[in-house]
N, C-alpha and C positions, 0 to 999 in steps of 0.2 A: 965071862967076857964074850962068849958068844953068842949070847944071851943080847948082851946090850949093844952088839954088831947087828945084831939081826933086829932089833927096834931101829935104828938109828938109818937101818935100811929103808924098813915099813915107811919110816917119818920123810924120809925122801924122795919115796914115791908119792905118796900125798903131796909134796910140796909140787913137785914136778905137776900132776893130775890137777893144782889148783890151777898152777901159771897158765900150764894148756887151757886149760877151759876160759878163764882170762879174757887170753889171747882171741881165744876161737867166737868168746862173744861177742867182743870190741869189732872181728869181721861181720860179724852177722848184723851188728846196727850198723853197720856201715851199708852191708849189701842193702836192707831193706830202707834207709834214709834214701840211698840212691835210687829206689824205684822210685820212692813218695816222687822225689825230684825232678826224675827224671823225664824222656818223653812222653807227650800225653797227658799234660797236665798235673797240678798238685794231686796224688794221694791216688795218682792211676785212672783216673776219671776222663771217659771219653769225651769231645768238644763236642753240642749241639747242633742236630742235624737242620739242616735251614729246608724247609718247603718249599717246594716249587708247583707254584700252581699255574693253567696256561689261561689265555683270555676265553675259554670256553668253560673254563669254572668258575668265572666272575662276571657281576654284573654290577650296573647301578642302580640308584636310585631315579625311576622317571615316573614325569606326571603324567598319567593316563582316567580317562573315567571307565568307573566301574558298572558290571550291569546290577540293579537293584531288585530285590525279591520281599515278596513280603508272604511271610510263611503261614500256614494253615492248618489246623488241625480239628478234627471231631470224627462222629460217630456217625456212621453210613444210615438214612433212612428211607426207607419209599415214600417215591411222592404219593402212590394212589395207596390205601388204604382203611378198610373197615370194620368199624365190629357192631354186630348185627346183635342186635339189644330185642329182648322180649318185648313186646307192646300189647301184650295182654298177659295177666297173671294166671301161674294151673301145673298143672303136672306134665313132665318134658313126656313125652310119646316116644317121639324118632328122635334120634340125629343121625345124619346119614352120610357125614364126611368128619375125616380125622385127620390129624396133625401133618403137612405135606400133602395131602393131595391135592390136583389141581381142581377148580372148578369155573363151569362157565359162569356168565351174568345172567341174572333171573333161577341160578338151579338153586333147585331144594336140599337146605342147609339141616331146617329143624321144623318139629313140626310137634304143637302142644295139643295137651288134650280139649275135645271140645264141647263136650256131652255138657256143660253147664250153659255156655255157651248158646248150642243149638236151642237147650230149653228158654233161654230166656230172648232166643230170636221168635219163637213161638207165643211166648208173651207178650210179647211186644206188636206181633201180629194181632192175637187176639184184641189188645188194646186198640190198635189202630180202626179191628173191623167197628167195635162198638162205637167208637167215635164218630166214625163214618154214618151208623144206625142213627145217634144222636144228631148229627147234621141233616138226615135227609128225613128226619122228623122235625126239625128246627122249621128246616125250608120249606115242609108240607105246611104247619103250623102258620108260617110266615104269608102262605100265600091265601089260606082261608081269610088272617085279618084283615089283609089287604081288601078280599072284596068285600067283608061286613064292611069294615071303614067307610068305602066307597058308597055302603047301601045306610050307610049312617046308623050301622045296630049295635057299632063297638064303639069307645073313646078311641079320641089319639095317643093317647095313654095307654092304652091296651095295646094297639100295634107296637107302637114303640118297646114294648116289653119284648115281643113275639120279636122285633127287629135286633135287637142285643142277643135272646138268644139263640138265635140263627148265626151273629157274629162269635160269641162264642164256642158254640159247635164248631163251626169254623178252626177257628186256632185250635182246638182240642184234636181236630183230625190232625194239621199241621203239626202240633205235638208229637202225635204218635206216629208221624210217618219217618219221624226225625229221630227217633228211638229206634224204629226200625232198622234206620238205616246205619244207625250206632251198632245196634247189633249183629247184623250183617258185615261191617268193619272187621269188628269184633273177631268174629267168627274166621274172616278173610285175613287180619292177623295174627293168629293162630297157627299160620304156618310164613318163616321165614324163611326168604331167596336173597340170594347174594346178590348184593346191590354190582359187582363188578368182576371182570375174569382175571383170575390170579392164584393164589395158593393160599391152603388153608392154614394161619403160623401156630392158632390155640384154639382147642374147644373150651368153654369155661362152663358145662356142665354135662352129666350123663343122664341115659334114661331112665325116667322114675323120678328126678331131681324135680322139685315144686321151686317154680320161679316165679317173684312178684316182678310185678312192671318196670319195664328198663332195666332188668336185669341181664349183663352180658351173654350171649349165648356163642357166637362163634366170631372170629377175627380172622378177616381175608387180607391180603395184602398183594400188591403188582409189585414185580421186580423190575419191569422194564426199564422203570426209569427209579434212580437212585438220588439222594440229598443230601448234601456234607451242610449241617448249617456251623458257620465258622466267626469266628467273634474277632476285627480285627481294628486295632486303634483307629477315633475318628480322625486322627492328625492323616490318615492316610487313603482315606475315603473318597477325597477327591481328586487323587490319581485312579479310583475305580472307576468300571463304569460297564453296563451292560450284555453282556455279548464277552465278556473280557474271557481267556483262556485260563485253567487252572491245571497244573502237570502234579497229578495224582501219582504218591505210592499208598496201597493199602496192604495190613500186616495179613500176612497167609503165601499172598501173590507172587517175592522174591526179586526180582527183577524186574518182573511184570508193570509198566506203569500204564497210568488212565490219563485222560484229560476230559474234564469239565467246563462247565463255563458260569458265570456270573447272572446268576437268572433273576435274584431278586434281593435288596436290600433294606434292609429296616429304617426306617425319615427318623426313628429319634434313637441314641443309648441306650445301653439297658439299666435300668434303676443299678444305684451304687457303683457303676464304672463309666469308664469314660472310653466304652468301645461298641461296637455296631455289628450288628447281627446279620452275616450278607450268610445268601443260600446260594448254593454252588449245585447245578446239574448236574448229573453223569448218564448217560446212555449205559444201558446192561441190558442190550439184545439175549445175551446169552445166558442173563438169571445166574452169573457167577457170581455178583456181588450179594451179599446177602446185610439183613437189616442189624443195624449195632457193630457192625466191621468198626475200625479204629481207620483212620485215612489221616496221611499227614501230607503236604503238599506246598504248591508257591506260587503265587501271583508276581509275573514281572510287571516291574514298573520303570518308566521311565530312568535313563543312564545316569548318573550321578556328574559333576563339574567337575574335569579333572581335579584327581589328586595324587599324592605321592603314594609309589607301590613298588613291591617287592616281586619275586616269584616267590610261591605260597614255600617254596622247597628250601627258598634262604632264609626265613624264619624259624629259629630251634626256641621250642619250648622242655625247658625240664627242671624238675623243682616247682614247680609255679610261676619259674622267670620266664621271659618270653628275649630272643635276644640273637643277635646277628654276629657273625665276625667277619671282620674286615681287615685288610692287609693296608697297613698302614707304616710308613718308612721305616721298611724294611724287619716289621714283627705282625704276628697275629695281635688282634685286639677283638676283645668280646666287648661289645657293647647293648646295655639293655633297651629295649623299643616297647614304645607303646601300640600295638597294632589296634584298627578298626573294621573297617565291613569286609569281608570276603567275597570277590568273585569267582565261585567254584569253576564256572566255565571258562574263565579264560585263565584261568590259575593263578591268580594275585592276588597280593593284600594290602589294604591301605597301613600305611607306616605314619602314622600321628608325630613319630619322634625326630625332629630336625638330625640328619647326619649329614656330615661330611664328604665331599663329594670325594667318594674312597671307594676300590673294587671292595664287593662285598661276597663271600662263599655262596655261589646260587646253590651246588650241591651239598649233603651230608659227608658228613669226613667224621672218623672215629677218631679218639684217642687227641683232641686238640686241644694245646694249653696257651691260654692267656700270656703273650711276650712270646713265644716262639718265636727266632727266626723262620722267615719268609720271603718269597719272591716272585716275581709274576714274570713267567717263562715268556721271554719275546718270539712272537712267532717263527717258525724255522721257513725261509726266503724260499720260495720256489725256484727253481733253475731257470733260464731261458730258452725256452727249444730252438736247434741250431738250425736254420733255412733251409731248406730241399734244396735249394739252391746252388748254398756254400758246400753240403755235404759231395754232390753230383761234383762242383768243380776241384774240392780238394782231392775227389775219386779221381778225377782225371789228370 
């Protein structure tokens, strides 16, 4: 019996421990139904915060003209420069300048051997004398038939012989004096001088090297003056024009810019395009530009007819989109644009896409979503300052 007192207990604690629990659940959706419900939205979710932005972070759309540039690029070269080519063939002797250093005009570059040379300026002597022997025997010759002729003891037939070869002789010395003078050349380019004062950029050979004719020996080149040649569409050619200014950066320099000028232009295309070959000055007093530099730069042209523009800062590109937002009754709105030419210097950009005359974000703002509430802060009134006047009599 007490046995089954004491189940019939156990069994009533269980029943009691369900109802509680029951009970205590049916509070608990309650409590939490009434949060869902309660203030602050279904399910506890705060309201959206509305933006306020003031008329100093919006702008519009206005038509303005742009300034126009037309961009440039190539490889830096000197205008003066030479390379001083073998003009007799032989064995190099000297050279007597190397790679960097400076030299004047007229100095001695290179200097070949001469010994074949000298001998065949000596042969050529030789020849000339014999020549000469043979003309002033022609002419001795010439003058004896003359007076038989006259004494009637030769034909005219016979002078006339004596007459050809005294012209002969003639041009035979003529020959030889022309050989001579060959040789003596010869001999006189044998040694090469720089044609102009500048710096040495290559030697293209050493001593002992056998060089045939026109073979390169040394390449001088002037820094003074530098050469950007820049290839730029013909549609734009005739906004160019002589004397014109070009605002250099070249890579090394950082910061550093140049300005050139428009020295000389090409009258036709270059075979397979449809662009024009203009050459752009540079003054380098100071031999800091050096030849093959990269230079990239701009030609201003003429201002563009107004058009629609932005500040370059209220244009956001990301993704590949390009795209503005604008506060529009009473939400943000992203809308995508088509931009065109950029004016770096005054900081704007053409806007190709019709919008709405709507304040548009000139600054960068983080974290902005498409429908946001929004509002455009009306200026806060400035007070009126109260009269010296009025303050003095309400003092009194």
């Amino acid at each position: 019996m007490a046995n089954r007192w004491t189940r019939g207990r156990v069994v009533g604690v269980a029943v009691a421990l369900l109802v509680v629990g029951a009970i205590g659940g049916t509070v608990a959706m309650r409590i939490v139904k009434k949060g869902a419900d309660g203030p602050g939205g279904k399910g506890g979710a705060q309201p959206p915060v509305t933006l306020e932005f003031t008329s100093a972070d919006l702008v519009r759309v206005e038509a303005q003209p742009l300034s126009r540039w037309l961009p440039v690029s190539g490889a830096l070269q000197p205008v003066r420069q030479a390379t001083v080519k073998a003009k007799v063939s032989g064995d190099v002797r000297q050279i007597t300048v190397r790679e960097g250093e400076t030299v004047q005009s007229g100095q001695l570059l290179a200097r070949i051997d001469t010994a074949d040379l000298e001998a065949k300026l000596v042969e050529r002597m030789g020849a000339l004398e014999s020549a000469k022997a043979q003309l002033a025997l022609a002419e001795k010759t010439r003058a004896t038939n003359n007076a038989l002729l006259k004494q009637n003891f030769i034909s005219q037939n016979a002078f006339d012989n004596s007459e050809s070869t005294l012209s002969v002789a003639l041009g035979s010395v003529k020959s030889a004096e022309a050989q001579v003078q060959l040789a003596r050349n010869a001999l006189r380019d044998a040694i090469a001088l720089s044609p102009l004062t500048g710096i040495v950029a290559k030697r293209h050979v050493q001593p002992g090297e056998k060089v045939a004719f026109d073979s390169p020996l040394v390449t001088v080149v002037d820094l003074k003056d530098m050469e950007l040649q820049a290839m730029v569409p013909a549609v734009d050619v005739p906004e160019l024009a002589m004397g014109k200014a070009v605002e250099l950066s070249i890579d090394g320099f950082g910061e550093r810019r140049f300005t050139g000028r428009i020295e000389r232009m090409n009258p036709s295309t270059e075979p397979g395009t449809r662009a024009i070959l203009v050459y752009v000055g540079i003054p380098n007093p100071d031999a800091a530009l050096r030849g093959g530099m990269f230079a990239t730069g701009r030609i201003a042209l003429a201002a563009s007819a107004p058009v629609a523009t932005l500040p370059a800062t209220a244009v956001r590109t990301e993704g590949g989109q390009t795209f503005v937002w604008t506060v529009e009754g009473g939400k943000l709105v992203r809308r995508m644009v088509v931009t065109g030419r950029r004016d770096d210097a005054a900081g704007r950009v053409e806007v190709k896409t019709e919008l709405p005359d709507v304040p548009v974000l000139s600054a960068r703002f983080d974290n902005l979503k498409d429908g946001a509430p929004a509002i455009v802060k009306a200026p806060t009134p400035v007070p009126a300052s109260v009269p010296t006047s009025g303050r003095t009599q309400a003092a009194g």
